[in-house]
TORKOL-4160 file (C-alpha; in steps of 0.2 Angstrom, whole numbers, padded with zeros to 4 digits, m for minus):
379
<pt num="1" X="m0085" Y="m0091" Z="0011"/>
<pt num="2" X="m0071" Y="m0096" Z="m0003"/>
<pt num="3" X="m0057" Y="m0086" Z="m0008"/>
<pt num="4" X="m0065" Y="m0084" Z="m0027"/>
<pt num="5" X="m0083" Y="m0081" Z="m0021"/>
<pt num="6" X="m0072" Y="m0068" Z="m0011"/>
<pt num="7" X="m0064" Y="m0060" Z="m0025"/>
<pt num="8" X="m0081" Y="m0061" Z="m0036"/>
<pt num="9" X="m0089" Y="m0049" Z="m0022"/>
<pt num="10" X="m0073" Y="m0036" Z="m0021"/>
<pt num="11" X="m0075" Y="m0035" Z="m0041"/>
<pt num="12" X="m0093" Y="m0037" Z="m0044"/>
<pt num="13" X="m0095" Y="m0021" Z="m0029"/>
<pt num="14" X="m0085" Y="m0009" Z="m0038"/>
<pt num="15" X="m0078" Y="m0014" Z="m0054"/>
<pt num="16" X="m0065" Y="m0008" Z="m0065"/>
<pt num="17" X="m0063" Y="0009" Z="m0074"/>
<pt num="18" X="m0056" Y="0010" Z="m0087"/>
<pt num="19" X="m0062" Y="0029" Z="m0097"/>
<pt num="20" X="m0055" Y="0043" Z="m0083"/>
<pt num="21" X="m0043" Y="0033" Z="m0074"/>
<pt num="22" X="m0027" Y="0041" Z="m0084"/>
<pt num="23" X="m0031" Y="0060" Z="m0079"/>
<pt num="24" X="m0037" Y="0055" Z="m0061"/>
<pt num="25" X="m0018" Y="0046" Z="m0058"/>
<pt num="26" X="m0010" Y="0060" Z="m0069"/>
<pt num="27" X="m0019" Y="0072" Z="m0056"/>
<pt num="28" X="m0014" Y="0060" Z="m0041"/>
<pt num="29" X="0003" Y="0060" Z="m0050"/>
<pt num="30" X="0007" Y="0079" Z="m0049"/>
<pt num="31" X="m0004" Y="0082" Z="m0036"/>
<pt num="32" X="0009" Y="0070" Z="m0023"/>
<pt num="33" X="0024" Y="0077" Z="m0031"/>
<pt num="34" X="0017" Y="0094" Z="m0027"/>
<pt num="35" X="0015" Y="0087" Z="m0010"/>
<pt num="36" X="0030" Y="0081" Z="m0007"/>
<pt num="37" X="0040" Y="0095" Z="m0012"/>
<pt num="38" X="0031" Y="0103" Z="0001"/>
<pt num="39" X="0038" Y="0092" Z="0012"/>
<pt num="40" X="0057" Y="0096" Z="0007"/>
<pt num="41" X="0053" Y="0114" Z="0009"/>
<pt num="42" X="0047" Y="0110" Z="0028"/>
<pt num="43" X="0063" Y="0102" Z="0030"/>
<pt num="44" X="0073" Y="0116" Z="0021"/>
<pt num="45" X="0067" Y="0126" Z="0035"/>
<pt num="46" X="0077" Y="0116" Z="0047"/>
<pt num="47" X="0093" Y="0109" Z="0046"/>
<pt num="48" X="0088" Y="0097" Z="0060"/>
<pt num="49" X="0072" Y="0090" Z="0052"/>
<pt num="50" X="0078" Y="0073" Z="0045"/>
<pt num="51" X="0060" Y="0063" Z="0046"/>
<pt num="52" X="0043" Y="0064" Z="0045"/>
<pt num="53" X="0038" Y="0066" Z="0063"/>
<pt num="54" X="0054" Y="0078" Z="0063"/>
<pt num="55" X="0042" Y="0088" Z="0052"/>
<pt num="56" X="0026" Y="0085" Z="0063"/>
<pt num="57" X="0037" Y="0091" Z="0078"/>
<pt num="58" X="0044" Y="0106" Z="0071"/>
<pt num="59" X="0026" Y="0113" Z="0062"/>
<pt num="60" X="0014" Y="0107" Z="0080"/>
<pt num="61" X="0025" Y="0100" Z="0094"/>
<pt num="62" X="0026" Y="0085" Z="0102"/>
<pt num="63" X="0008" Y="0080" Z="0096"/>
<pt num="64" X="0011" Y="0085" Z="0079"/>
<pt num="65" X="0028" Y="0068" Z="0080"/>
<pt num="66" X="0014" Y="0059" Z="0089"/>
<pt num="67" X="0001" Y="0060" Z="0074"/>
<pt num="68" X="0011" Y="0059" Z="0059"/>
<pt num="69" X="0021" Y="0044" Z="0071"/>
<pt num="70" X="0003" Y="0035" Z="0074"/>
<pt num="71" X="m0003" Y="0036" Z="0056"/>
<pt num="72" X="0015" Y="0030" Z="0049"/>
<pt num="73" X="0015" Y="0016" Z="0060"/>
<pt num="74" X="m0002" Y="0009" Z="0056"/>
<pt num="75" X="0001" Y="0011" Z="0038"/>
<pt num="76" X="0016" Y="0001" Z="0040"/>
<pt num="77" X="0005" Y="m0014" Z="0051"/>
<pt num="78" X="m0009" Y="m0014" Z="0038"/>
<pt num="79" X="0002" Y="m0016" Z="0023"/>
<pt num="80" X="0010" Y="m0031" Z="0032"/>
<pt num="81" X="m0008" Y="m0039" Z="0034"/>
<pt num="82" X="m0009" Y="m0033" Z="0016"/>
<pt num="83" X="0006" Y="m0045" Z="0012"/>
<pt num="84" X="m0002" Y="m0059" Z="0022"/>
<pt num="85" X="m0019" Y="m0059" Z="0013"/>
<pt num="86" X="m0008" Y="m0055" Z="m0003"/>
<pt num="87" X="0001" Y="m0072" Z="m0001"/>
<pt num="88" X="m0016" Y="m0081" Z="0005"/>
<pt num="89" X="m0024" Y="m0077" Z="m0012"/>
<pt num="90" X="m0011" Y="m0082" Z="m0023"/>
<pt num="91" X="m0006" Y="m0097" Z="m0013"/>
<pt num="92" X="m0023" Y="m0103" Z="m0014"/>
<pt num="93" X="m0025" Y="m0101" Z="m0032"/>
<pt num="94" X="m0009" Y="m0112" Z="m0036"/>
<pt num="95" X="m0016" Y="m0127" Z="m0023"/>
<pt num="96" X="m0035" Y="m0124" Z="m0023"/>
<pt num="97" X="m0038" Y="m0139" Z="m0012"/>
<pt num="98" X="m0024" Y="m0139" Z="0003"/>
<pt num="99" X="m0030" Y="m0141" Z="0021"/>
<pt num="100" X="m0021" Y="m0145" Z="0037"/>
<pt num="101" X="m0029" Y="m0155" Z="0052"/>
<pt num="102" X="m0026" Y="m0145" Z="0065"/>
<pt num="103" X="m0033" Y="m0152" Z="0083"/>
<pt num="104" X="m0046" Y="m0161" Z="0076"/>
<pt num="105" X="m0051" Y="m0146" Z="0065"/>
<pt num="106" X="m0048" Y="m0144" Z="0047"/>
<pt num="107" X="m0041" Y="m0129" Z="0040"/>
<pt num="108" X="m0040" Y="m0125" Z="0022"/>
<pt num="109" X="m0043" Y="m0113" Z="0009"/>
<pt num="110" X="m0034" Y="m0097" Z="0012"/>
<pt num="111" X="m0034" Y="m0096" Z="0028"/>
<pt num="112" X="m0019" Y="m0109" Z="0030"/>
<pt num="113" X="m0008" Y="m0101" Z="0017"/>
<pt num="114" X="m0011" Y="m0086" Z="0029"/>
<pt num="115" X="m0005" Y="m0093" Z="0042"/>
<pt num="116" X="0008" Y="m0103" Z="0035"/>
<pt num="117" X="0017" Y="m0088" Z="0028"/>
<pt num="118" X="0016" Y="m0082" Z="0042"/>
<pt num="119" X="0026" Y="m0095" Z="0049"/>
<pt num="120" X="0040" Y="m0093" Z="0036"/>
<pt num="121" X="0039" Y="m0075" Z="0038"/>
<pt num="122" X="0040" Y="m0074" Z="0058"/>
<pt num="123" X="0059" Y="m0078" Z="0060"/>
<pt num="124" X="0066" Y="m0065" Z="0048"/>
<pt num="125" X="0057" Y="m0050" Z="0061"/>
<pt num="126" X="0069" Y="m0058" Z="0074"/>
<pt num="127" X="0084" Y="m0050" Z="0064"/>
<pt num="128" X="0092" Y="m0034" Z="0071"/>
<pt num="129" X="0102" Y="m0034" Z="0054"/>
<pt num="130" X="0090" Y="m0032" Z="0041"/>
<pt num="131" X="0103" Y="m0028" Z="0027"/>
<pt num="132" X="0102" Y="m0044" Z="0019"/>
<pt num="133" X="0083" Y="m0043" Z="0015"/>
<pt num="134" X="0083" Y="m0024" Z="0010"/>
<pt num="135" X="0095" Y="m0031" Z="m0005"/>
<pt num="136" X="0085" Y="m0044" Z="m0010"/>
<pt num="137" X="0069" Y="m0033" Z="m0007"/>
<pt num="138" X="0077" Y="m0020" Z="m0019"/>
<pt num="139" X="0074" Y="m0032" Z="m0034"/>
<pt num="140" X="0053" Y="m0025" Z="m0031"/>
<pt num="141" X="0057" Y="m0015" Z="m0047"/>
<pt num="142" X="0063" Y="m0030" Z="m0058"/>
<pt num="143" X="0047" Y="m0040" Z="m0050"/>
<pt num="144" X="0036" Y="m0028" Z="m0054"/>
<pt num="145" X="0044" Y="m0027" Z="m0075"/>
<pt num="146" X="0043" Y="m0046" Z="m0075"/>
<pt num="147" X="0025" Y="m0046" Z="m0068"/>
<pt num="148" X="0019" Y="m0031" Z="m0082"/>
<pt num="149" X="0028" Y="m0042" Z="m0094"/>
<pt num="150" X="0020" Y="m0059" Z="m0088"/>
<pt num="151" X="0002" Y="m0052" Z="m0091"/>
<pt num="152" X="0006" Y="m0043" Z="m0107"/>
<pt num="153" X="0012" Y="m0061" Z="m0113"/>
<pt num="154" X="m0004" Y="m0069" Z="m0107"/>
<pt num="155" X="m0015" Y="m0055" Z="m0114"/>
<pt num="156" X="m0006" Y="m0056" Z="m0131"/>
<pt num="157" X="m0001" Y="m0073" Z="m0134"/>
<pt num="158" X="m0012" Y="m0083" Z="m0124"/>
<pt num="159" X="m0029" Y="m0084" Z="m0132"/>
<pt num="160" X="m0035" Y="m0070" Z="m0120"/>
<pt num="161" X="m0035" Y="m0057" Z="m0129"/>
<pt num="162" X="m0036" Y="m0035" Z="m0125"/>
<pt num="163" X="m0057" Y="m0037" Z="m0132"/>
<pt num="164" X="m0066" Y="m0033" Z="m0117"/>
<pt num="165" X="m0079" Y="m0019" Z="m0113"/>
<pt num="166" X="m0088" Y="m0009" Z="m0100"/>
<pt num="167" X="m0095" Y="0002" Z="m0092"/>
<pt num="168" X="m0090" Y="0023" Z="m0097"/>
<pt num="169" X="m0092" Y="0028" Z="m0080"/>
<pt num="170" X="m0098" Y="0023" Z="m0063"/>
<pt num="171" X="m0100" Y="0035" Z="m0050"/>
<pt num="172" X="m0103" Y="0023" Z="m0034"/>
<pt num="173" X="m0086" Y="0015" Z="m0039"/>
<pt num="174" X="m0076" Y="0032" Z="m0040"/>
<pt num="175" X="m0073" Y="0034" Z="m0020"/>
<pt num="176" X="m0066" Y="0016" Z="m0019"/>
<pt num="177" X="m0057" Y="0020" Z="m0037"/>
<pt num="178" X="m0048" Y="0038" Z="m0032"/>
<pt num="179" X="m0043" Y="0028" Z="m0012"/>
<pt num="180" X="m0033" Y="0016" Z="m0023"/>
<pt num="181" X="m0026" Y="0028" Z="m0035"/>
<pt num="182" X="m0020" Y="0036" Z="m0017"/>
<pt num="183" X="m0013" Y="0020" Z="m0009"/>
<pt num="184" X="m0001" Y="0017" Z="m0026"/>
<pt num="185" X="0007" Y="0035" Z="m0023"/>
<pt num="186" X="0009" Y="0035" Z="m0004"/>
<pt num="187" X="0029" Y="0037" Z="m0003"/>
<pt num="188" X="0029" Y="0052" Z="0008"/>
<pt num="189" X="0033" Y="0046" Z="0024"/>
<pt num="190" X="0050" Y="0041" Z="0016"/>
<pt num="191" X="0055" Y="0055" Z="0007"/>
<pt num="192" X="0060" Y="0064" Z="0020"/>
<pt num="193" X="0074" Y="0052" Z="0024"/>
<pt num="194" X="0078" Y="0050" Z="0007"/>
<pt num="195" X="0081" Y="0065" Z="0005"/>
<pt num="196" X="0092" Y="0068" Z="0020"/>
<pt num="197" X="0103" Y="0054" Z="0016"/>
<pt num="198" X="0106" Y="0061" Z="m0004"/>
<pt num="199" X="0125" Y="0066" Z="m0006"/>
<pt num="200" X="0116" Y="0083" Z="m0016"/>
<pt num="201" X="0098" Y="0085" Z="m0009"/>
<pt num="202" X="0095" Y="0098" Z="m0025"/>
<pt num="203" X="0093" Y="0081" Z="m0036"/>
<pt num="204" X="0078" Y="0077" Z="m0027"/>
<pt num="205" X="0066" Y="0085" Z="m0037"/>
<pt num="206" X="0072" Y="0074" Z="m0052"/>
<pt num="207" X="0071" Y="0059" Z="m0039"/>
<pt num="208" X="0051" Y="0063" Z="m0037"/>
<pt num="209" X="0052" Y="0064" Z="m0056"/>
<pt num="210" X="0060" Y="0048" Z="m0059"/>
<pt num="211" X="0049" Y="0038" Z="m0045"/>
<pt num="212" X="0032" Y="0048" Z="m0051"/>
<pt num="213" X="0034" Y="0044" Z="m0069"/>
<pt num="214" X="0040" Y="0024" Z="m0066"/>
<pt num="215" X="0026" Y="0022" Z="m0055"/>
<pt num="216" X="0014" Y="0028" Z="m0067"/>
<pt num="217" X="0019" Y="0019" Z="m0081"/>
<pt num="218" X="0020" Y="0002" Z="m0073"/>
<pt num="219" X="0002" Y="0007" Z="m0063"/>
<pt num="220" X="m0007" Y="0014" Z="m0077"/>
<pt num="221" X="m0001" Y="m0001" Z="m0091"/>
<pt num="222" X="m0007" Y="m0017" Z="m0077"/>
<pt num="223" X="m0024" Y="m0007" Z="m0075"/>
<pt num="224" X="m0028" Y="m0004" Z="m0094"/>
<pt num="225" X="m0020" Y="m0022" Z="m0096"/>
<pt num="226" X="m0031" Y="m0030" Z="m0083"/>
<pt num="227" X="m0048" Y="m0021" Z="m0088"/>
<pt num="228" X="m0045" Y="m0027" Z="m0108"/>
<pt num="229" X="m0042" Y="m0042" Z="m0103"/>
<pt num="230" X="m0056" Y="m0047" Z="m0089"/>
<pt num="231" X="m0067" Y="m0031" Z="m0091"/>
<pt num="232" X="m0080" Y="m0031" Z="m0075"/>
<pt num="233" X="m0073" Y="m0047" Z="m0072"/>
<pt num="234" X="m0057" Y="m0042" Z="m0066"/>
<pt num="235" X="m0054" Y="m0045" Z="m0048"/>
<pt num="236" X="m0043" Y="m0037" Z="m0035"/>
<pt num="237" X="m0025" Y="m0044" Z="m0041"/>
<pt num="238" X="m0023" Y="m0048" Z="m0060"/>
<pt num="239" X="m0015" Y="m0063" Z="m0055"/>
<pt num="240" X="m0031" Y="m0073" Z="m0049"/>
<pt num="241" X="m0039" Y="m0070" Z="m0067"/>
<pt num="242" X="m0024" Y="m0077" Z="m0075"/>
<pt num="243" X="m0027" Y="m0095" Z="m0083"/>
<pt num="244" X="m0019" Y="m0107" Z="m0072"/>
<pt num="245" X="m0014" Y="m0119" Z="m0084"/>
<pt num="246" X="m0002" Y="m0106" Z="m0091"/>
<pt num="247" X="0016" Y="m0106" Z="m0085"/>
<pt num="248" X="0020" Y="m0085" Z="m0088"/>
<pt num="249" X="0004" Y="m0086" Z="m0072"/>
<pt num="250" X="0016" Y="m0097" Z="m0064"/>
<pt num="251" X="0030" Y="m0085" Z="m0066"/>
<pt num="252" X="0016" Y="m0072" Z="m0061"/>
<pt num="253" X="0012" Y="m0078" Z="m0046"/>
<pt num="254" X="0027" Y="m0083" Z="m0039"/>
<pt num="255" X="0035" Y="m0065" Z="m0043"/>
<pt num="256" X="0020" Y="m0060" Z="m0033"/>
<pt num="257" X="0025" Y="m0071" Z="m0019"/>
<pt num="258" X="0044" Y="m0068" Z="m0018"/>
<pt num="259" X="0041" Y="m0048" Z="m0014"/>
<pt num="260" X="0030" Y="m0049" Z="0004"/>
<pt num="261" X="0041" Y="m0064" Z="0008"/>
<pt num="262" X="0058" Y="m0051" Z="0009"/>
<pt num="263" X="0048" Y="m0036" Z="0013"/>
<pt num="264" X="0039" Y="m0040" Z="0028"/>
<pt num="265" X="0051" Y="m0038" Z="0042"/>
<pt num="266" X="0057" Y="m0023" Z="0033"/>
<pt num="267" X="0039" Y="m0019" Z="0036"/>
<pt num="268" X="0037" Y="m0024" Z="0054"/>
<pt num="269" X="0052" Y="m0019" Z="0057"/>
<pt num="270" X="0051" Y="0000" Z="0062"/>
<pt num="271" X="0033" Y="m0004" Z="0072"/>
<pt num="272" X="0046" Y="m0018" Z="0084"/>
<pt num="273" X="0060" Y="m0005" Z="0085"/>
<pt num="274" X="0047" Y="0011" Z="0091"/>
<pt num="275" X="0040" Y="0000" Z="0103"/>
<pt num="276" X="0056" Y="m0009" Z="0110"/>
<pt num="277" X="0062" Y="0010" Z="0113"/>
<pt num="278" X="0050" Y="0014" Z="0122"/>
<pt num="279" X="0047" Y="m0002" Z="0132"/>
<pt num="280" X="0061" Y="m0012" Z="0131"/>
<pt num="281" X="0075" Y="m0009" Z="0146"/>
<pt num="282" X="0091" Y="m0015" Z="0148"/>
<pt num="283" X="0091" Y="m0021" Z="0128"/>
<pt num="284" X="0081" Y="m0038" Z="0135"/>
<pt num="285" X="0081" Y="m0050" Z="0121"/>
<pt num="286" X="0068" Y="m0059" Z="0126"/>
<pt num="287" X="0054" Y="m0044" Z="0127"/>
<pt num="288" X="0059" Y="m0038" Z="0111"/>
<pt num="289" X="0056" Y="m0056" Z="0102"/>
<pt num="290" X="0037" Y="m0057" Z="0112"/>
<pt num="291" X="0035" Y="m0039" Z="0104"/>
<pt num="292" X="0040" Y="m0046" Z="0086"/>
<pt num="293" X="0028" Y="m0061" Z="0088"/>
<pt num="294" X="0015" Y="m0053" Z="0094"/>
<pt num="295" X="0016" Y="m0039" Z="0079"/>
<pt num="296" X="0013" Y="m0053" Z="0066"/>
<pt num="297" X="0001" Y="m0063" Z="0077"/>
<pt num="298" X="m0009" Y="m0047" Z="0077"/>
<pt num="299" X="m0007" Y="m0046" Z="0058"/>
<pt num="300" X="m0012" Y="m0065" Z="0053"/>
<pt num="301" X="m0027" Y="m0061" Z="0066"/>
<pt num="302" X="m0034" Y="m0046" Z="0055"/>
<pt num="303" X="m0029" Y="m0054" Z="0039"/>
<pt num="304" X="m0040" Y="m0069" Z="0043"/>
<pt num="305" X="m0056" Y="m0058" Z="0050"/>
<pt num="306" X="m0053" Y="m0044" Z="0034"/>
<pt num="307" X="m0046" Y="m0054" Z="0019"/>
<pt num="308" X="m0051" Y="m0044" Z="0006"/>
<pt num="309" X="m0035" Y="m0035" Z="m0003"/>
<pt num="310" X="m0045" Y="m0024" Z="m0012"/>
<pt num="311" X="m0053" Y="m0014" Z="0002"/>
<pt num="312" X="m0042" Y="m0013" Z="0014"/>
<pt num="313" X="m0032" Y="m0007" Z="0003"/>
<pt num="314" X="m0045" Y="0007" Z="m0002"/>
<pt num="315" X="m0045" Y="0010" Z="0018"/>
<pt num="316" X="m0026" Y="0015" Z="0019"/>
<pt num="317" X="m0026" Y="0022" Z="0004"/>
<pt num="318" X="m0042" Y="0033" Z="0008"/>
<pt num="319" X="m0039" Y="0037" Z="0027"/>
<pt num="320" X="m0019" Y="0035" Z="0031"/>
<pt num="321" X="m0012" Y="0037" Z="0013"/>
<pt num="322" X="m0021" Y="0054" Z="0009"/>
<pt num="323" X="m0016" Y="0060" Z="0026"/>
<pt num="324" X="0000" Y="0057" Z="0023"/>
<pt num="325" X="0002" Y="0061" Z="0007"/>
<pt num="326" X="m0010" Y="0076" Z="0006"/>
<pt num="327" X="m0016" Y="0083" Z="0020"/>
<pt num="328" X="m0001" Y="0083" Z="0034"/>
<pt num="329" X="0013" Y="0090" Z="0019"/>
<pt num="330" X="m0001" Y="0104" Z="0017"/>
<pt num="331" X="m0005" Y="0109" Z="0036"/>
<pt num="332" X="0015" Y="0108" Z="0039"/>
<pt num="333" X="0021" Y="0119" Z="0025"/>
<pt num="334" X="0010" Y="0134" Z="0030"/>
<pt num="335" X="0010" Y="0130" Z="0050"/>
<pt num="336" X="0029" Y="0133" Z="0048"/>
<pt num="337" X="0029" Y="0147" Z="0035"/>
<pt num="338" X="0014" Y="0156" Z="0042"/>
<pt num="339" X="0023" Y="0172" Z="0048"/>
<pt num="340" X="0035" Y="0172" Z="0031"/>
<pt num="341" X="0018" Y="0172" Z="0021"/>
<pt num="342" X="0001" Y="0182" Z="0019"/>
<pt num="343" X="m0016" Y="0176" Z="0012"/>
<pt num="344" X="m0010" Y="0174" Z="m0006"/>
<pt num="345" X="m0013" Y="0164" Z="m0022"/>
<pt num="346" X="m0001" Y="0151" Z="m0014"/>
<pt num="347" X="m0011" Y="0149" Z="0001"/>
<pt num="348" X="m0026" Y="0149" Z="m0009"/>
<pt num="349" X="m0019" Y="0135" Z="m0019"/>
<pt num="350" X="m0015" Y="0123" Z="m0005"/>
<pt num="351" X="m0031" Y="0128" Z="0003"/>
<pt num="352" X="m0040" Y="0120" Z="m0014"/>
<pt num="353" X="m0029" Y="0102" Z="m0012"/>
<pt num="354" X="m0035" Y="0102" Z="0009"/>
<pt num="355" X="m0053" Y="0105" Z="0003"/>
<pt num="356" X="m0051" Y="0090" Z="m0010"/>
<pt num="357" X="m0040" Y="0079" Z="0002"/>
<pt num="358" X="m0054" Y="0080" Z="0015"/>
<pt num="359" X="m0065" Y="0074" Z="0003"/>
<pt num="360" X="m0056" Y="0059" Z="m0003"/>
<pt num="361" X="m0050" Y="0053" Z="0015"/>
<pt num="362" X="m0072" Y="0056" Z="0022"/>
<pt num="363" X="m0079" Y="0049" Z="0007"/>
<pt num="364" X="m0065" Y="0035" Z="0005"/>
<pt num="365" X="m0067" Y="0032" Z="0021"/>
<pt num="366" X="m0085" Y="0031" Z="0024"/>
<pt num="367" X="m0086" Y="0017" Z="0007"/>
<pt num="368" X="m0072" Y="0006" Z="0011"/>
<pt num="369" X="m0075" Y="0004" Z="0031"/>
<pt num="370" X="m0094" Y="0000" Z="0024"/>
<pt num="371" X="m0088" Y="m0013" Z="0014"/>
<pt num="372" X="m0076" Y="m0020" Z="0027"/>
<pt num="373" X="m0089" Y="m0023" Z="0037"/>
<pt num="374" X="m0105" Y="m0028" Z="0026"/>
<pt num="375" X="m0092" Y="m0042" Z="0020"/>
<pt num="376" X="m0085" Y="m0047" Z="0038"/>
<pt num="377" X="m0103" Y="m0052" Z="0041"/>
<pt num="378" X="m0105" Y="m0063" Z="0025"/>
<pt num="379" X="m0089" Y="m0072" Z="0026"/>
């Protein structure tokens, strides 16, 4: 099947929403904040606690490091395939009609700008020294202005227009809707290390402030921009509405493309470096570039059987985000203050934010896995 007629499906499944989608990120807004606060309260607990899994460890044991560990880690591998299929959608939508003769077989479509980023991508996980990347990477927030800019300009000045309409409400789109909103505030995992490394830890409530406030805003303005723009038409990246012909798409799309490119290894990197601690002996070289390679071969693999952005992303956003970001703060926070508290309003409180987290993470779950796999079938 075609990228587009890909795309068409992902949209045409569970459009856009525009009405309710302001209170439900506000509520995902404070409710992560809340969340993660909880989590540098765990920590306060402990002057030893410097990570995540440090938090897992100290609330369950060893199994607690081991499940938080497993579901950082595979969120970490599926926003790498997310990269890949990122770069294989806007590649192919500036070169519509590459292929490559590979064997006697043709490859074309997305599948080869897949793999051909890939290519490019596979040396930098080879560096130890990732330094270089994380500044270039850190320019994400500049990309992410120029690309809320790009499309505002488009929308405005382009003979597209902010005229589009819809539906008030659909309720078979909210599950894959609310795992979305989840994915976009899904930070937790690294707060705790943020927080260790601040100069004066006090500020990091104003931190949360600063990053839940930004994110919004830039979130919240692409989605109202997107939806005015291409209504039920919208597909799963902005950038593969955008007229093609335009150059602010250019600058789009190629904004787009520079982020994975600088973040991958930075991605990959922590999966490599677990699993080299815990295989590698005598620091062999040789073992640890096989374990490199065979990361992002794994990842080009599912980005070619899965390459629909939109729900995978609804899958990490339903099943590992809200764990994460939800469920694993709350279960923490009263494991470790359980004999410093009785059944009070507090408790009571969180209980309410478990019972909704469950529901997410099952019924986001449940919706995107489905549509995984009724699409895998039809590709």
């Amino acid at each position: 099947m075609e990228l587009p007629n890909i795309e068409k499906l992902e949209s045409q499944n569970h459009p856009p929403q525009k009405n309710g989608a302001s209170f439900i990120t506000t509520c995902f807004n404070g409710l992560n904040a809340l969340t993660a606060l909880l989590l540098k309260k765990c920590m306060d607990s402990n002057s030893l606690i410097k990570t995540y899994p440090d938090i897992g460890e100290h609330a369950f044991g060893k199994k607690g490091r081991a499940l938080i560990s497993i579901f950082m880690y595979l969120e970490l591998f599926l926003l790498a395939v997310e990269f890949l299929i990122l770069e294989g959608d806007n590649l192919h939508k500036l070169f519509p009609y590459t292929n490559v003769r590979v064997w006697g077989k043709t490859i074309g479509g997305k599948p080869i700008f897949i793999i051909l980023t890939a290519l490019v991508m596979l040396p930098t996980t080879w560096l130890r020294d990732l330094s270089l990347l994380a500044y270039v990477s850190a320019g994400g927030i500049l990309a992410s202005l120029i690309l809320v800019a790009t499309v505002f300009w488009i929308g405005a000045f382009e003979n597209v227009g902010f005229h589009e309409k819809g539906a008030l409400w659909r309720y078979n789109g909210m599950p894959t809707a609310v795992s979305l909103y989840t994915f976009c505030y899904c930070g937790h995992a690294v707060f705790p290390t943020i927080c260790t490394s601040m100069k004066d830890k006090t500020q990091f409530p104003k931190v949360l402030l600063v990053c839940f406030v930004f994110s919004s805003v830039s979130y919240g303005s692409m989605a109202i921009m997107g939806y005015l723009m291409y209504g039920e038409n919208l597909m799963s990246q902005v950038t593969l509405n955008l007229p093609l012909q335009s150059i602010a798409t250019k600058i789009a799309i190629y904004t787009t493309l520079i982020n994975p490119i600088t973040k991958y290894a930075i991605i990959i990197s922590p999966i490599a470096t677990a699993l080299e601690e815990k295989f590698v002996q005598n620091n062999s070289y040789g073992l640890s570039l096989l374990i490199r390679t065979s990361l992002v071969v794994c990842s080009v693999v599912i980005a070619l059987i899965m390459p629909f952005f939109g729900y995978v992303m609804a899958f990490i956003g339903a099943f590992l985000s809200v764990s994460a970001s939800i469920l694993f703060p709350c279960l923490c926070y009263v494991k470790i203050n359980k004999a410093s508290r009785g059944l009070g309003l507090e408790l009571m409180f969180i209980l309410v934010i478990l019972i909704f987290g469950i529901f997410i993470a099952v019924t986001g779950t449940f919706v995107s896995v489905r549509d995984i796999v009724q699409h895998v079938g039809i590709k």
